[in-house]
C-alpha positions as CSV (number, residue, x, y, z in Angstrom):
1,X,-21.0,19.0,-76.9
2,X,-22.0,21.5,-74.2
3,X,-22.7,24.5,-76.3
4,X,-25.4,23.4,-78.9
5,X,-26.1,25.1,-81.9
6,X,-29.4,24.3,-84.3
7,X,-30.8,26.4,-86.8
8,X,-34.5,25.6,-88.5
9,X,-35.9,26.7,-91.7
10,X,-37.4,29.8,-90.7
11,X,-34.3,31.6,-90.0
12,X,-34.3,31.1,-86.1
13,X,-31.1,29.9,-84.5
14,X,-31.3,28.0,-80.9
15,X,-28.3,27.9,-79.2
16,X,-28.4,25.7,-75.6
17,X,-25.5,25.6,-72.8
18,X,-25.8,22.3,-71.6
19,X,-23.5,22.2,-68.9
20,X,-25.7,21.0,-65.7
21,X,-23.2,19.2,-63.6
22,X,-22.3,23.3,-63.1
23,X,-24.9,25.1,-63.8
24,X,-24.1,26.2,-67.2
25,X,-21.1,27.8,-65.4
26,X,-18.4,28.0,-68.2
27,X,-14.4,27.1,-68.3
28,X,-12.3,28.5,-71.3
29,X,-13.6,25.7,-73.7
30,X,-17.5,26.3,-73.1
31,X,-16.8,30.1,-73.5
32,X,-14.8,29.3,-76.8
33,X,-17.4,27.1,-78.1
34,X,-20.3,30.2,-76.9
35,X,-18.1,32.7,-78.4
36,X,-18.2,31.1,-81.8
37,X,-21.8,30.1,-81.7
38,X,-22.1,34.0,-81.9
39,X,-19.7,34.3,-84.4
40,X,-21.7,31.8,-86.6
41,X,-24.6,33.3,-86.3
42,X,-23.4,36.8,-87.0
43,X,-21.8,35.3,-90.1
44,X,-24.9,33.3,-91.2
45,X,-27.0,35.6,-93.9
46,X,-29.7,32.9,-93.5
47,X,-29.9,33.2,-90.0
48,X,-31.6,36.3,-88.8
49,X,-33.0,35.6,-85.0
50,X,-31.3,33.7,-82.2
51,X,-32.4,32.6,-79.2
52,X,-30.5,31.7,-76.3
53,X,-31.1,29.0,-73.1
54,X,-30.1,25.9,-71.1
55,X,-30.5,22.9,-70.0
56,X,-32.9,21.9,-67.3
57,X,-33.6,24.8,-65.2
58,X,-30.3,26.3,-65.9
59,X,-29.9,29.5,-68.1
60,X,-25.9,30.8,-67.5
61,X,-24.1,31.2,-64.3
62,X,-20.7,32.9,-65.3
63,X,-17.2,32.0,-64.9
64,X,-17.1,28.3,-63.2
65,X,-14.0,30.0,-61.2
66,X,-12.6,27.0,-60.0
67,X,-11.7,25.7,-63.2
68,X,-11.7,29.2,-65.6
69,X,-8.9,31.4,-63.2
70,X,-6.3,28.8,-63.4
71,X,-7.1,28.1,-67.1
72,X,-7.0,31.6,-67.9
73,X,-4.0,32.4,-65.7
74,X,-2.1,29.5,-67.6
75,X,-3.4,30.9,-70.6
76,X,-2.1,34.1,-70.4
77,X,1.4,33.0,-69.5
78,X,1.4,30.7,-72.7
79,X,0.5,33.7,-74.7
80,X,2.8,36.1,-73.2
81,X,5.8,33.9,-73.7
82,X,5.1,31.9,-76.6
83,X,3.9,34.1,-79.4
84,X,1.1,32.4,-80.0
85,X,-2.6,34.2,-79.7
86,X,-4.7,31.1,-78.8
87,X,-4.5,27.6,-76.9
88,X,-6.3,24.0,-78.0
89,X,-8.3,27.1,-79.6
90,X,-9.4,29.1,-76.8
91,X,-8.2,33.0,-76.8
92,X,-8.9,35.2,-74.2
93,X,-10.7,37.3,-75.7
94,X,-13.0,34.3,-75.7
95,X,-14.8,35.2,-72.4
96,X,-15.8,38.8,-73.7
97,X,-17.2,38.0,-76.9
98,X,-19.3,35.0,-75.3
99,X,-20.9,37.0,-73.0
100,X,-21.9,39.9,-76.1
101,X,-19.8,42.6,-74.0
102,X,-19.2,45.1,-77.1
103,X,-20.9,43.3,-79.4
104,X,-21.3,44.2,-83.0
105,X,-24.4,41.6,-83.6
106,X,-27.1,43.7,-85.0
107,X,-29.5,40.5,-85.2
108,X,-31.9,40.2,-82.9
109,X,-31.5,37.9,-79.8
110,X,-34.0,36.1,-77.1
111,X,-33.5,34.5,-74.1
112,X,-35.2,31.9,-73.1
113,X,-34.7,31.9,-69.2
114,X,-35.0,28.9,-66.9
115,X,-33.1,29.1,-64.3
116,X,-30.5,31.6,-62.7
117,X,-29.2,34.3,-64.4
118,X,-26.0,35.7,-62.7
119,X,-22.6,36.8,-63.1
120,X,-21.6,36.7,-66.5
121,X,-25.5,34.9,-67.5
122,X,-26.4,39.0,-66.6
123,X,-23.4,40.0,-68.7
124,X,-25.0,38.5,-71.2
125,X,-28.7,39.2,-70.7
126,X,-27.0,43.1,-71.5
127,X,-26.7,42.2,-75.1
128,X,-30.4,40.1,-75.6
129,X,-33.3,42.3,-76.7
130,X,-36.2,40.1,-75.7
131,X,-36.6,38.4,-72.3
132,X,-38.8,35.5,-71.4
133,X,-38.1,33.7,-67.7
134,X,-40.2,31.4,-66.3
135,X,-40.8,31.6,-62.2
136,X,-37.7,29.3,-61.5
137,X,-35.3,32.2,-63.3
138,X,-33.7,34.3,-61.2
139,X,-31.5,37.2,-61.6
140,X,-28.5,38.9,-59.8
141,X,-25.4,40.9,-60.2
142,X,-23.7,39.1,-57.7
143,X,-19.7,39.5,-58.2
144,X,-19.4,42.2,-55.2
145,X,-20.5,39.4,-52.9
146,X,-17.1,37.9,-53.5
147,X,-15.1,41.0,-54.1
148,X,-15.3,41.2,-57.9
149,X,-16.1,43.8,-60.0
150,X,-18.6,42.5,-63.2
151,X,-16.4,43.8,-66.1
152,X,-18.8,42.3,-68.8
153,X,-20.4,45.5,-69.3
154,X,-23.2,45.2,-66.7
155,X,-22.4,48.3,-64.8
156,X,-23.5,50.2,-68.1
157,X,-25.5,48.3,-69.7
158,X,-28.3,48.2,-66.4
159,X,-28.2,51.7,-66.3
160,X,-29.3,52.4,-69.8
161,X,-31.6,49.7,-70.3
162,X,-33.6,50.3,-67.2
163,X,-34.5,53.2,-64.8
164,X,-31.6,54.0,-62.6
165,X,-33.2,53.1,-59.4
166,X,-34.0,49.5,-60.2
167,X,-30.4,49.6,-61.9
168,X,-29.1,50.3,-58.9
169,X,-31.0,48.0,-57.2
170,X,-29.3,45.0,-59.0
171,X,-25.7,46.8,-58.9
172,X,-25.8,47.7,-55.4
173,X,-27.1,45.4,-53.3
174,X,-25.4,41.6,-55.1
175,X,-28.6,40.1,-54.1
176,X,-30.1,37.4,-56.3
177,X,-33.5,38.8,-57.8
178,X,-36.7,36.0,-58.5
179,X,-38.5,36.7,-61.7
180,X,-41.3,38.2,-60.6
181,X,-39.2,41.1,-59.5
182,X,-37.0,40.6,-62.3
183,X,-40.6,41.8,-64.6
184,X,-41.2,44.8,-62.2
185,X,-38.1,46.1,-62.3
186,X,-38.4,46.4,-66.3
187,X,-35.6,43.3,-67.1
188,X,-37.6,41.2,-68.6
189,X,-40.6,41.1,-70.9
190,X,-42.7,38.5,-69.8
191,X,-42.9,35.2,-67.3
192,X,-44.6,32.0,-69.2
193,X,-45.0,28.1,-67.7
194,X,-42.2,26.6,-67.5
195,X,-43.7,23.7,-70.5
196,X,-44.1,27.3,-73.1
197,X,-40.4,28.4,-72.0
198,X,-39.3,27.8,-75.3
199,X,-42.3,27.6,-77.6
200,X,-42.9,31.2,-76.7
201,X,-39.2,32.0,-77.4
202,X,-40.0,30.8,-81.0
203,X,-43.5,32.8,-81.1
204,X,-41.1,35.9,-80.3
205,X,-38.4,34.9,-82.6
206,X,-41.5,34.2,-85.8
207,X,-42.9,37.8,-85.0
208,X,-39.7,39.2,-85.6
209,X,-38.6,37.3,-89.0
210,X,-42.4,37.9,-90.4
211,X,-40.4,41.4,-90.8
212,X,-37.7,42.6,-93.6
213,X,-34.2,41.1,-91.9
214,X,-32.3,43.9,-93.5
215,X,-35.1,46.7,-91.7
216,X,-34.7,44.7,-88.6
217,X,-30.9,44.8,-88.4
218,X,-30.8,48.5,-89.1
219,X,-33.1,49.4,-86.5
220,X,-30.8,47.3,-83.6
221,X,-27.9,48.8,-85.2
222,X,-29.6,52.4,-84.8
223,X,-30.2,51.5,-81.4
């Protein structure tokens, strides 16, 4: 199953993309199976921190275009003329709530970041509150390389969550960032061996739950 979801006794939620053969590049399934990951967890009174990673030194590359535009193209024709709202389970608002654009999850989230974060893996990275890469992460709004727009929420989310210069710095240029710059720029919290990548996610993730889950939740909400 390419989207993995575990959850231990201490509250903490791991969910893993483990799609290497594309570098955690999603179609319509994985982002249906991503999207309700999130919903689980959301739902889940006993779950109260998640973190997020990948397979290998992968962390989330986006759309996997080849395969998601005709899906999605074929899947909005079905809807439009069928009166249905989802195919083989997938809807298409799917894509959106996989990535955490608008999101209404007032538990906290971590990434756990090995690899590149781009495209719709930055999308994403909008709606995590703690950051932990490793040197082989790397970074990059990259969708005005190929004459896309990054509708995921990016374009406002950057600017709020860190100075407008190095905002601008990601938005403007499409250029892929490496870690180190990643930390300087204020996107990230901290850079750990590649061995700790996750171990530290989970020292994060206890230092959180050692608080009241209900306190916690209201003070992301408030944010």
């Amino acid at each position: 199953m390419p989207i993995h979801y575990e959850k231990n006794d201490e509250h903490i939620v791991v969910i893993t993309i483990d799609r290497p053969e594309a570098k955690n590049a999603c179609d319509i399934y994985h982002f249906r199976d991503l999207a309700s990951a999130w919903r689980d967890f959301n739902a889940d009174e006993d779950a109260w921190v998640a973190v997020i990673t990948g397979v290998g030194r992968n962390f989330m590359a986006g759309a996997d275009l080849k395969t998601f535009i005709p899906q999605v193209t074929t899947l909005r024709e079905k809807i439009a003329s069928g009166g249905v709202d989802e195919i083989d389970g997938c809807r298409l608002s799917d894509a959106v709530e996989a990535v955490l654009r608008n999101s209404n999850i007032y538990k906290p989230i971590i990434a756990a970041i090995n690899g590149p974060c781009v495209a719709g893996g930055m999308e994403m990275l909008g709606g995590v509150d703690i950051r932990i890469a490793t040197e082989h992460a790397s970074f990059g709004v990259m969708e005005p390389k190929r004459g896309l727009f990054a509708g995921g929420g990016t374009t406002v989310r950057l600017p709020r969550q860190l100075n407008y210069p190095a905002a601008m710095e990601f938005l403007l240029t499409a250029e892929r960032f490496p870690a180190r710059r990643a930390l300087e720029l204020g996107l990230l919290n901290e850079i750990v061996a590649e061995d700790q990548l996750l171990a530290k996610a989970l020292e994060w993730a206890r230092r959180i739950t050692a608080n009241s889950p209900m306190a916690v939740q209201a003070t992301k909400e408030s944010v």
